[in-house]
LUMPATI-168327 format. One record per residue (C-alpha): y, z, x; residue number from 1. Coordinates in Angstrom, 1 decimal, always signed. Example, Ala and Ser with C-alpha at 12.3 -4.5 7.8 and 13.67 -1.06 7.14 Angstrom:
2
<<-4.5 +7.8 +12.3> 1> <<-1.1 +7.1 +13.7> 2> 
END
This chain:
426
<<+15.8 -38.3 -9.6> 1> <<+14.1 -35.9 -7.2> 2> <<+11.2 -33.9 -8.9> 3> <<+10.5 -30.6 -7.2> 4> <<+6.7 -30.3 -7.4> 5> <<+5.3 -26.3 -7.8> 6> <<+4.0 -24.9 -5.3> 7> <<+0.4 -25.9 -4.6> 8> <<-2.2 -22.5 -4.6> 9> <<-3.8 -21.8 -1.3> 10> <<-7.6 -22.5 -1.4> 11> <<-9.9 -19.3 -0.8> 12> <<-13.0 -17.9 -0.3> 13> <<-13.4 -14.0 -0.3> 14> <<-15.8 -12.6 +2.1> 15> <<-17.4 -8.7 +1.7> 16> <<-20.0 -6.4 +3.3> 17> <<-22.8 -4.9 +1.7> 18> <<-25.4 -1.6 +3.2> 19> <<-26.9 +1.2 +1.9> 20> <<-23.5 +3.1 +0.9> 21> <<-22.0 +0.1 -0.3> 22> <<-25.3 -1.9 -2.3> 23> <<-24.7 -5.8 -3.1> 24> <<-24.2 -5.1 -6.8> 25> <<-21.2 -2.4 -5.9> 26> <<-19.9 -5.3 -3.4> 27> <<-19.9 -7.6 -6.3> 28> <<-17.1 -5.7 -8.4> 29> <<-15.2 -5.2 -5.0> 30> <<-15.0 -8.9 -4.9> 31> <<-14.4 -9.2 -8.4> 32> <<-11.3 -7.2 -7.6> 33> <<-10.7 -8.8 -4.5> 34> <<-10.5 -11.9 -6.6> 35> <<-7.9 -10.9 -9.2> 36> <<-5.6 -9.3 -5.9> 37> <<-5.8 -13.1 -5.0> 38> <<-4.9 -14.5 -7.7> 39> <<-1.9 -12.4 -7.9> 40> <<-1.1 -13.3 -4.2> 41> <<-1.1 -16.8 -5.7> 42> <<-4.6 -18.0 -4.6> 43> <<-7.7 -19.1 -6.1> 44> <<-10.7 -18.2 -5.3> 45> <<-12.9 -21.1 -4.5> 46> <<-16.0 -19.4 -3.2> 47> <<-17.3 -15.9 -2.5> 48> <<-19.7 -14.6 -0.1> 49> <<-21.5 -11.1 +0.9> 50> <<-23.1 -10.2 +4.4> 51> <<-25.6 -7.5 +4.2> 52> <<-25.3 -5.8 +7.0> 53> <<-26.3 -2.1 +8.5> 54> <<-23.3 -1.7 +11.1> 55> <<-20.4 -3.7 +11.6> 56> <<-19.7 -6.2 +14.3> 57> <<-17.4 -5.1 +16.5> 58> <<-16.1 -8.4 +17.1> 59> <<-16.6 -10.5 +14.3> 60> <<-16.9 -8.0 +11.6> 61> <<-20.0 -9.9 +9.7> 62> <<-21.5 -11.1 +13.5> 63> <<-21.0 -14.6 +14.9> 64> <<-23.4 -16.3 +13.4> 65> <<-22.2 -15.3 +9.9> 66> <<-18.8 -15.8 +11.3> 67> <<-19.9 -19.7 +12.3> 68> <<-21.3 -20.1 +8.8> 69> <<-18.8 -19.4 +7.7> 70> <<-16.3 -21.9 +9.7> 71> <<-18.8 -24.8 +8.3> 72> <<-18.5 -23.1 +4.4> 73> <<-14.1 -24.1 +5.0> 74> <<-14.5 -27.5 +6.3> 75> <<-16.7 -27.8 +3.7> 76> <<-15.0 -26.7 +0.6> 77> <<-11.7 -27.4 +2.4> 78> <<-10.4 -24.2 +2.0> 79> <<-7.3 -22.8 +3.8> 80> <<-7.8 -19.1 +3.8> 81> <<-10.1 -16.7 +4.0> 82> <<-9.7 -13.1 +2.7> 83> <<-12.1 -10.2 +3.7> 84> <<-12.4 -7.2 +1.3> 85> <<-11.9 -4.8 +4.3> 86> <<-9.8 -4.1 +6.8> 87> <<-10.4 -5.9 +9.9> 88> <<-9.2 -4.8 +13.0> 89> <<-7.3 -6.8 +15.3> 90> <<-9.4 -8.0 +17.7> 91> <<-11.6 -9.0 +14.9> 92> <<-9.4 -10.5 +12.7> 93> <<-7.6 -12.7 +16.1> 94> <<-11.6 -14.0 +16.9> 95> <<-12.3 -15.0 +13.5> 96> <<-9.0 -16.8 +13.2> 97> <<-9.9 -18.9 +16.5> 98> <<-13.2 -19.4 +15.1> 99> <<-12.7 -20.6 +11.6> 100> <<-9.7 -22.1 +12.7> 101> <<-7.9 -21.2 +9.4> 102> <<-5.6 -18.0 +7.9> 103> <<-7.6 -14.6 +7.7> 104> <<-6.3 -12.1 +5.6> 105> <<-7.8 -8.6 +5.0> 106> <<-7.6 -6.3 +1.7> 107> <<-4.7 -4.0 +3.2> 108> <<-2.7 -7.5 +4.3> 109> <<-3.1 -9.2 +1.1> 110> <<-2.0 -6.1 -0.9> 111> <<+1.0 -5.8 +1.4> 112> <<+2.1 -9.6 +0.7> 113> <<+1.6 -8.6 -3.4> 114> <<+3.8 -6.1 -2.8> 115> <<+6.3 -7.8 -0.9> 116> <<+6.2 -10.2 -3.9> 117> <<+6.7 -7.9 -6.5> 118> <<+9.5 -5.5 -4.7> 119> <<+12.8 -5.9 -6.8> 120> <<+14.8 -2.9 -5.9> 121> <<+16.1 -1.5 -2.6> 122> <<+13.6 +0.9 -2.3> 123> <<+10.6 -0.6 -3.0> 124> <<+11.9 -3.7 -0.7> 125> <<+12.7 -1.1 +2.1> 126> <<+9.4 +0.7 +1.3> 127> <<+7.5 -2.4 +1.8> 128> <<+8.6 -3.9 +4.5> 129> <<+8.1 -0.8 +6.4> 130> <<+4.5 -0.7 +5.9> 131> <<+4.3 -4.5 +6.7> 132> <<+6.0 -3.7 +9.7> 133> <<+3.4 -0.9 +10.4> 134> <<+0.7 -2.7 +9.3> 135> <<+1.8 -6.0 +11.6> 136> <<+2.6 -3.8 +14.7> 137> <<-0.9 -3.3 +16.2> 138> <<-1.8 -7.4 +15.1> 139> <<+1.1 -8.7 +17.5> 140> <<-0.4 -11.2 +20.3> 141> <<+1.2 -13.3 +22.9> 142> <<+1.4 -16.3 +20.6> 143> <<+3.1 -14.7 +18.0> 144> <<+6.2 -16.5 +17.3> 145> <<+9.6 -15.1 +17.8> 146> <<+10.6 -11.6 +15.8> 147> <<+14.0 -11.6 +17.6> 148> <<+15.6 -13.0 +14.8> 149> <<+15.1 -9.7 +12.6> 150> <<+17.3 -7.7 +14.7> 151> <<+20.5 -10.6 +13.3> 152> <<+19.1 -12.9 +16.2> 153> <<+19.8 -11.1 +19.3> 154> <<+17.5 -12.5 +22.0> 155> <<+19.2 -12.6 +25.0> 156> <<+19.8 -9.6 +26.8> 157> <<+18.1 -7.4 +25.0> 158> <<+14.8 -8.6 +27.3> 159> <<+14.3 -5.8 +30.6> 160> <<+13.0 -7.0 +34.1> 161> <<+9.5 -8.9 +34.1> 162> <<+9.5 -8.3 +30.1> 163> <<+7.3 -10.5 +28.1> 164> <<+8.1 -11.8 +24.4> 165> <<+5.2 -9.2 +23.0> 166> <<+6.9 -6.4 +24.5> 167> <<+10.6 -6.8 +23.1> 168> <<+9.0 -8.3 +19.6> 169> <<+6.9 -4.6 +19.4> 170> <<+10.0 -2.6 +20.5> 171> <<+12.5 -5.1 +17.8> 172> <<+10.2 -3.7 +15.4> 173> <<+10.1 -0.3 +16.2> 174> <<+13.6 +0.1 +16.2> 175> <<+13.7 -1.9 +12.8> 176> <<+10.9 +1.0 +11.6> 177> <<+12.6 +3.6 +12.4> 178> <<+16.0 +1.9 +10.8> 179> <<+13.7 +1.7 +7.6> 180> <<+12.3 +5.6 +7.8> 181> <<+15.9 +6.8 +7.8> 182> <<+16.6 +4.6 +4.6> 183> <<+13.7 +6.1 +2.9> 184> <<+14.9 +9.6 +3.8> 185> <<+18.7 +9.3 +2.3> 186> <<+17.1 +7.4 -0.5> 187> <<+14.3 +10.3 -0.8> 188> <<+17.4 +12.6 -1.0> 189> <<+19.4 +10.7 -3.2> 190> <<+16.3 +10.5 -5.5> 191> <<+15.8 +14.7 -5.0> 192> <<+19.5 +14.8 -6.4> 193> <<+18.9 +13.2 -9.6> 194> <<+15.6 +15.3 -10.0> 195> <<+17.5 +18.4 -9.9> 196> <<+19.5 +17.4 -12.9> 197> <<+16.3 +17.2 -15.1> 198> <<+15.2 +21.1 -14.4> 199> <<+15.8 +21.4 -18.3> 200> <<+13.1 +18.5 -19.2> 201> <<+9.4 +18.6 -19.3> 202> <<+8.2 +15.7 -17.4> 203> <<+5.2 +13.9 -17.9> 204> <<+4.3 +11.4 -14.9> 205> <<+2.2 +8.5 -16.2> 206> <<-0.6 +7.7 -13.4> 207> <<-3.9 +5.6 -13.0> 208> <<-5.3 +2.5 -11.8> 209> <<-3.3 -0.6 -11.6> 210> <<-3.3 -2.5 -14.6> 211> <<-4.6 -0.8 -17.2> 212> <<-1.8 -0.6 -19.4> 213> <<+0.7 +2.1 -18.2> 214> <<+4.2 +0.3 -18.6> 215> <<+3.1 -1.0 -22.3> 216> <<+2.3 +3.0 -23.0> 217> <<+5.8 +3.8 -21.8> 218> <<+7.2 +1.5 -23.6> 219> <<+5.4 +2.5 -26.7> 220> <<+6.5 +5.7 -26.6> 221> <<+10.1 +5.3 -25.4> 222> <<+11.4 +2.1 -26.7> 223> <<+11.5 +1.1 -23.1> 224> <<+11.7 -2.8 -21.8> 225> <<+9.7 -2.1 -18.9> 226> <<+8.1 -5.3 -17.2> 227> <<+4.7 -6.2 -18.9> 228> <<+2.7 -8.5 -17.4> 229> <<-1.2 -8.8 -17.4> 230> <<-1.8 -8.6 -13.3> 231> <<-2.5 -6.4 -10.9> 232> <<+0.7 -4.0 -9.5> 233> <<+3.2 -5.9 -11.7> 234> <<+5.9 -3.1 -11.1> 235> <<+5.9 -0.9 -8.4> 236> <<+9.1 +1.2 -9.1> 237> <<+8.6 +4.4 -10.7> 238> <<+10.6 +4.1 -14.3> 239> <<+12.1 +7.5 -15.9> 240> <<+12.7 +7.4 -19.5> 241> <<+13.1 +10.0 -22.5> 242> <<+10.6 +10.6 -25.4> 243> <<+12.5 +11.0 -28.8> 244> <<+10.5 +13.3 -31.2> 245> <<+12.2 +15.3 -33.7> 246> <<+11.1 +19.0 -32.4> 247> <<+11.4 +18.8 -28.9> 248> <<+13.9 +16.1 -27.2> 249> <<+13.5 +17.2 -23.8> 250> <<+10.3 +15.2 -22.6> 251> <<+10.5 +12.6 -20.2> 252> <<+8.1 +10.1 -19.6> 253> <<+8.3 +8.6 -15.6> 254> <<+6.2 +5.7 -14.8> 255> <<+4.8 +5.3 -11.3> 256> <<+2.8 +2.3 -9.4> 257> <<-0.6 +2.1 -10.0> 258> <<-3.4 +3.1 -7.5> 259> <<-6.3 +1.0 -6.4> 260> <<-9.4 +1.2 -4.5> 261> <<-8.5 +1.1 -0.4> 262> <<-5.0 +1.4 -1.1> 263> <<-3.9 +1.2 +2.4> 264> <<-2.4 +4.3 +4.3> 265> <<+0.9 +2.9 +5.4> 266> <<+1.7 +1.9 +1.5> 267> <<+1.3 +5.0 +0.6> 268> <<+3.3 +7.0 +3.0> 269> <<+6.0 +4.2 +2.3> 270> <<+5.9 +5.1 -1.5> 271> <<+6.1 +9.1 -0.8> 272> <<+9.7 +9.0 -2.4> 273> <<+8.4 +7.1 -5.6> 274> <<+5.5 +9.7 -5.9> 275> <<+7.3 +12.3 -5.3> 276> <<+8.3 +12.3 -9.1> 277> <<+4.7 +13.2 -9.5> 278> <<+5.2 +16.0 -7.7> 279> <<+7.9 +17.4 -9.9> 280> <<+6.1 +16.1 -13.2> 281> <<+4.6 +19.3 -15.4> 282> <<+2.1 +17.3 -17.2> 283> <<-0.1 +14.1 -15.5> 284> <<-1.4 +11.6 -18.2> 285> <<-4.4 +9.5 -16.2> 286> <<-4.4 +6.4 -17.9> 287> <<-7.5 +4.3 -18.1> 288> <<-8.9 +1.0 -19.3> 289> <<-11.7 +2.5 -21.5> 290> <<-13.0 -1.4 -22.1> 291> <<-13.9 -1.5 -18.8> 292> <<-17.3 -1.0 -17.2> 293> <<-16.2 +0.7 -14.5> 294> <<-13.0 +2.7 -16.2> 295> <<-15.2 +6.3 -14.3> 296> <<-15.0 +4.9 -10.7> 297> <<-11.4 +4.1 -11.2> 298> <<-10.6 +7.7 -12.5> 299> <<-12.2 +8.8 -9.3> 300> <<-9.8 +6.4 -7.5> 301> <<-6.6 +7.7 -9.0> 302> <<-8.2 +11.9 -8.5> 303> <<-8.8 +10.9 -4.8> 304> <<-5.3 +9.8 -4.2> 305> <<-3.5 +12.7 -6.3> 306> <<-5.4 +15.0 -3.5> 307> <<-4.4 +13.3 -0.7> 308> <<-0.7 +13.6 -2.2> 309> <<-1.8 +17.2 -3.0> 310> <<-1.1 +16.4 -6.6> 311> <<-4.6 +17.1 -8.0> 312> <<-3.3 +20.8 -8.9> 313> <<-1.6 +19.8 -11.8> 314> <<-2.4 +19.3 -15.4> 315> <<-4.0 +16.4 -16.3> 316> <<-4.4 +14.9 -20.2> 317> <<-6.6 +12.1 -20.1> 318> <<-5.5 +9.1 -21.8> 319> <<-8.3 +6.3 -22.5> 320> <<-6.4 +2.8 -23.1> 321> <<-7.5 -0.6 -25.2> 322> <<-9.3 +1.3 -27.4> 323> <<-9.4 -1.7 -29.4> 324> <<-11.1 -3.8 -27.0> 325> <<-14.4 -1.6 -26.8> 326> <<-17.5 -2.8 -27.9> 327> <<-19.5 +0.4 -28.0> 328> <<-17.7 +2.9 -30.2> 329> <<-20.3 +5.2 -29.4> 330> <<-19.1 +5.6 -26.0> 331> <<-16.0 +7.7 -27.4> 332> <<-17.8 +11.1 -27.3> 333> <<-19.6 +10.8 -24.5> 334> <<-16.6 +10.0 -22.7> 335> <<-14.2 +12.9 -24.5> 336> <<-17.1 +15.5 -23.9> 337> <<-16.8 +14.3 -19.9> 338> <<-13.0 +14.4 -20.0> 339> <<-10.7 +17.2 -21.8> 340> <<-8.5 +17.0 -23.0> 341> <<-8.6 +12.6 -23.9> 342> <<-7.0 +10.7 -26.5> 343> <<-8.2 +7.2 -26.9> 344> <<-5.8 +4.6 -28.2> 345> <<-4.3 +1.2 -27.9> 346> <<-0.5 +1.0 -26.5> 347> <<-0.6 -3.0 -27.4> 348> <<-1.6 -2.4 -30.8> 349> <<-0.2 +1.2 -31.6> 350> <<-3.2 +2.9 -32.7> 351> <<-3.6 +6.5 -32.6> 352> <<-0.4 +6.5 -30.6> 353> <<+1.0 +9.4 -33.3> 354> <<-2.0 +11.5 -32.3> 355> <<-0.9 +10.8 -28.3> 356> <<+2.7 +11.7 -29.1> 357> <<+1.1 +14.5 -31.0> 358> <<-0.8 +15.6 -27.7> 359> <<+2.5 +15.3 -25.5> 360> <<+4.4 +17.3 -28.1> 361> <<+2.3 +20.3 -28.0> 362> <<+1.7 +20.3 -24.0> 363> <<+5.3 +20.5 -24.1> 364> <<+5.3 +23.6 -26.2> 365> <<+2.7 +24.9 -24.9> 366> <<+5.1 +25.8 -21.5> 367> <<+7.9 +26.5 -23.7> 368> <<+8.9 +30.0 -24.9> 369> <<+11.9 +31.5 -27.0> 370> <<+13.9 +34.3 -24.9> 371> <<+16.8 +36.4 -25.7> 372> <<+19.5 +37.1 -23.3> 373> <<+22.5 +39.6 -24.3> 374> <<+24.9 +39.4 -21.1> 375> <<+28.3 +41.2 -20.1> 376> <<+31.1 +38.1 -20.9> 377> <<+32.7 +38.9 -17.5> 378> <<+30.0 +37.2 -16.1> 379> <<+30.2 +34.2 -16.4> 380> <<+28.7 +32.4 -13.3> 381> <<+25.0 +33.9 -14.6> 382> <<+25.8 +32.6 -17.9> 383> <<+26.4 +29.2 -16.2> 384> <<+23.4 +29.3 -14.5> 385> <<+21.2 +29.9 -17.4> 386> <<+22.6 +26.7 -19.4> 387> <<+21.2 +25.2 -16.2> 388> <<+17.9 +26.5 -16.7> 389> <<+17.3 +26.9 -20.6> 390> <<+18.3 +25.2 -23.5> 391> <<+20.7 +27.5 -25.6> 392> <<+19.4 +27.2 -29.0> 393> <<+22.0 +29.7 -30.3> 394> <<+24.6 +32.4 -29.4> 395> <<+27.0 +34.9 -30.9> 396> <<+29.7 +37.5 -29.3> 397> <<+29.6 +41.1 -29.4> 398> <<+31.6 +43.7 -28.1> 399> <<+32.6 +41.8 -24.9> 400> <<+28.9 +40.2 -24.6> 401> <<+27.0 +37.2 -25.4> 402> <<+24.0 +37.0 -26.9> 403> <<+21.7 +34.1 -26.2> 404> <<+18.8 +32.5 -27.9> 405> <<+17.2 +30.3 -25.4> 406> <<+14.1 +27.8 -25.3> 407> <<+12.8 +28.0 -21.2> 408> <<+10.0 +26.8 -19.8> 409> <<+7.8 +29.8 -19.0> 410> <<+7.9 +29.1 -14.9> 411> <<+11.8 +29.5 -15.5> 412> <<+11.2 +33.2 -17.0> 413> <<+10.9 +34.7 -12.9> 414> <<+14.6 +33.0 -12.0> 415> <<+15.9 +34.2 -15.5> 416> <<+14.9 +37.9 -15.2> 417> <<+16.2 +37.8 -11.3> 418> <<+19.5 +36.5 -12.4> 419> <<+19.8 +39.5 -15.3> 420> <<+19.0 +42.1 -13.0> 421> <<+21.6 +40.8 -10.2> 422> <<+24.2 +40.7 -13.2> 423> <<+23.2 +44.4 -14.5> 424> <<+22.8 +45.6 -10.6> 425> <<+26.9 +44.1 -10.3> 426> 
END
């Protein structure tokens, strides 16, 4: 009988950059990050090692002597890839490779290959492999092997006078990019649809740094089965599911992939269709890791990239996770007089999660008012369109009218009035 061995881990050592905006000590929880993004990718980390530099080498990143030292440091250990905490351009990462003779792999590109790991549905696969493609476009060198077979195989004739292998690989992929963007679009559409037909819910978008317990929260409070897994970016589509509570059923609870430091660009751009449920969310709950050292730098992470989205407008509840696994209790007030409104609690463990659902509850009815509507029966197209907006707690007829009761978010109030006027103006 034929045994199938698993799949032996590659062998790496992680290389980062230290100078006076980046000191050796923050470098050290880069690479302690760096470390667990390997793991993921299904490496282990066999060595690490920081440069302190002031500038960057232009050709080897960490200069050529570094670079050297660092071909000997492989033989020696026998490692088979080396990963560099930042992004390395290509002309860089091409001389280190002939150097070290072995795989180089930046932060951005071993990100990327998570991702392509952990994509499960169409769009996240589609959203990935667009950035990969992105990402890989500038990297292509004449000894890159043959892309052809993306486009179904087509080689032949598809080549122009005097064109070289680099040139129809880089337009293959440019025509597979673009293929890709216009996949996005009709699934960004498709994705705007289904928004639409939750105008009537407040929506609370769960956001923060990856893995610090934002699926286990959802599923907490929803009786969800999301994936939970303790590593880094374990699901990456954005989930939407309804809060029950006895007052107010209309509260949905959405999910999104969590953020990290030096996300890279093109993975963001590819995901705008999965944040754009941020966009339409009333209510942002920043999740953090409150056992964790460093749970303040990765609240900055998360802020930065809601304002590159232009997401940093919105209400934010701050929601301070694994409560349980603190060692300093004293740390609590400190942290809720920096951060208002914050509820600490453990999702794993359910404490104070009735005080969280508490918090939800009332930001719900908070943008949530009571309005009467009395309307002429013939019209019955305005009355339609205000069981689209408001939730009809109760109505009665009167003398050829309707008299509503409704519960309306407060931004709806505007649309509702303009609707009653066109009906009295008719």
């Amino acid at each position: 009988m034929h045994i199938v061995s698993p799949k032996k881990r590659e062998q790496a050592i992680i290389v980062g950059v230290a100078n006076k905006r980046q000191p050796v000590h923050l470098t050290e929880e880069y690479l302690d990050e760096l470390s667990l993004l390997a793991d993921t990718a299904g490496a282990d980390v066999i060595s690490r090692q920081i440069q302190e530099r002031s500038s960057i080498d232009a050709a080897y990143f960490i200069g050529k002597g570094k670079a050297t030292a660092l071909s000997q440091l492989k033989k020696e250990l026998k490692a088979n890839l080396i990963i560099f905490d930042d992004d390395l351009s290509p002309a860089q990462m091409r001389n280190l490779e002939n150097l070290c003779d072995t795989k180089i792999v930046d932060r951005s590109g071993l990100i990327l290959d998570i991702f392509a790991r952990r994509a499960k549905t169409r769009e996240a696969k589609t959203q990935v492999e667009l950035a990969q493609l992105q990402y890989l476009m500038p990297r292509l060198t004449r000894r890159w092997t043959h892309l052809s077979r993306q486009a179904g195989g087509a080689g032949i004739g598809l080549r122009g006078p005097g064109e070289t292998q680099l040139e129809v690989d880089k337009r293959l992929i440019s025509k597979r990019i673009a293929k890709l963007k216009d996949e996005l679009d009709k699934i960004g559409r498709q994705r705007k649809v289904r928004r639409k037909h939750r105008t009537d819910f407040f929506k609370v978008a769960l956001v923060g740094y990856t893995n610090v317990g934002k699926s286990t929260l959802l599923n907490e409070l929803t009786s969800a089965d999301v994936l939970v897994e303790d590593r880094l970016f374990a699901t990456l589509d954005s989930t939407v599911r309804r809060m029950e509570t006895r007052e107010n059923g209309n509260i949905l609870l959405v999910d999104t992939v969590g953020f990290i430091r030096k996300l890279p660009h093109n993975l963001i751009a590819s995901f705008k269709s999965t944040l754009e449920e941020v966009r339409d969310a009333d209510l942002l709950m920043l999740v953090s890791d409150i056992s964790l050292k460093n749970y303040g730098d990765q609240i900055d992470v998360v802020k930065a990239v809601l304002k590159d989205l232009s997401f940093s407008e919105k209400p934010v509840m701050y929601v301070f996770n694994k409560i349980d696994k603190l060692d300093d209790r004293k740390l609590v007030q400190e942290v809720k007089n920096e951060y208002t409104p914050s509820v600490f609690v453990s999702a794993e463990r359910g404490i104070f999660m009735p005080e969280l659902r508490e918090m939800i509850l009332k930001a719900s009815n908070d943008g949530v008012v009571e309005y009467e509507i009395r309307l002429d029966l013939t019209r019955q197209k305005t009355i339609s369109q205000i069981y689209d907006l408001a939730e009809v707690v109760s109505r009665n007829f009167e003398d050829g009218h309707v008299n509503l009761k409704v519960r309306v978010e407060k931004k709806q109030i505007p649309h509702i009035e303009y609707l009653i006027d066109e009906n009295l103006n008719n």
